[in-house]
C-alpha positions in Angstrom: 36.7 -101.0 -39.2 36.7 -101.1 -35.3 34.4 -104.3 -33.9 33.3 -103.8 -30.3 35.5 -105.6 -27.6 32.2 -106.8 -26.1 31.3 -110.1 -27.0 27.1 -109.7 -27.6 27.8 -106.8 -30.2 30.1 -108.8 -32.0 27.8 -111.6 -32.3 24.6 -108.6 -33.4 27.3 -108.0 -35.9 27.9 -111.3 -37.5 24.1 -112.0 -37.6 23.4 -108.5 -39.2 26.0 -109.6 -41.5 24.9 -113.2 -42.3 20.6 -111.9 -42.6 22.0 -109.3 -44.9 24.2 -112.0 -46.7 21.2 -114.5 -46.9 18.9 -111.6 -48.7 21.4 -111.1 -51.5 21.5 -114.6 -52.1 17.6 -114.8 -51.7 17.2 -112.1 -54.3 20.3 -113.4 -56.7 18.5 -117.0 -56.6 15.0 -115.0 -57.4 16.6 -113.0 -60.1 17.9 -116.1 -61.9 14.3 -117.9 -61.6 13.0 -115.5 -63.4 16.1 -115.3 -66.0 15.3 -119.2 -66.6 11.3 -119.0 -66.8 11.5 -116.5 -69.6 14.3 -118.8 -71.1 11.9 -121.7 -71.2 9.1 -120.0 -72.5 10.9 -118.3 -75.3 11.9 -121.7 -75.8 8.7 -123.1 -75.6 7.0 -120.5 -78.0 10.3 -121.9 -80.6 9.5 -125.1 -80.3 5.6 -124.4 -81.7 7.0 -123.1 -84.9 9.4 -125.9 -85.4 12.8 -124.3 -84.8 15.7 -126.8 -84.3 16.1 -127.8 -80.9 20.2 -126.9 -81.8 19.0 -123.2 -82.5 16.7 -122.5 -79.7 19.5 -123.8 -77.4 22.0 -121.6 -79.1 19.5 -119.0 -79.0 17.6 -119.3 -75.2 21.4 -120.4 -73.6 19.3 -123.4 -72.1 21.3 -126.7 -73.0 20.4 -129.2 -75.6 19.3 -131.5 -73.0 17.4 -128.6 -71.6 15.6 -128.4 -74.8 14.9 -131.7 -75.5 13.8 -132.2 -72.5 10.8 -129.5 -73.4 10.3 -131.0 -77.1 9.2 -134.4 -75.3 6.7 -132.9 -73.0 5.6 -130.6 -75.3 5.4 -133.7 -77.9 3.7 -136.0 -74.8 1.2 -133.2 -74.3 0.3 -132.9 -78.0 0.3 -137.1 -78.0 -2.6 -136.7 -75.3 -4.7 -134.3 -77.3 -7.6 -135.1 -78.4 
């Protein structure tokens, strides 16, 4: 690939490069959002029917301490219930 010998389009070049770089990451970091918020709500949804927190980190990919983390909210939220 042949890059201009004139200094401005060289530097067009490496911003076009670094925005376009930036958006994959933008949408990669998006992507994976969304991957985790169905994880904790699947999670979520196996914790109401009393699935062990080993199983529904074996079974979301969230971490133990991922999923304990939701049993004692969803436990403090229940606690606050009237």
């Amino acid at each position: 690939m042949n890059i201009s010998q004139d200094e401005k389009e060289r530097n067009n070049f490496r911003s076009r490069r670094k925005f376009q770089s930036d958006m994959d990451s933008d949408l990669a970091t998006a992507r994976d959002n969304g991957k985790t918020k169905q994880k904790i709500e699947i999670a979520i949804k196996l914790l109401e029917i009393n699935m062990p927190l080993e199983q529904i980190a074996t079974i979301t990919g969230l971490s133990y301490d991922e999923v304990l983390t939701l049993y004692n909210a969803k436990q403090k939220e229940l606690r606050q219930q009237p």
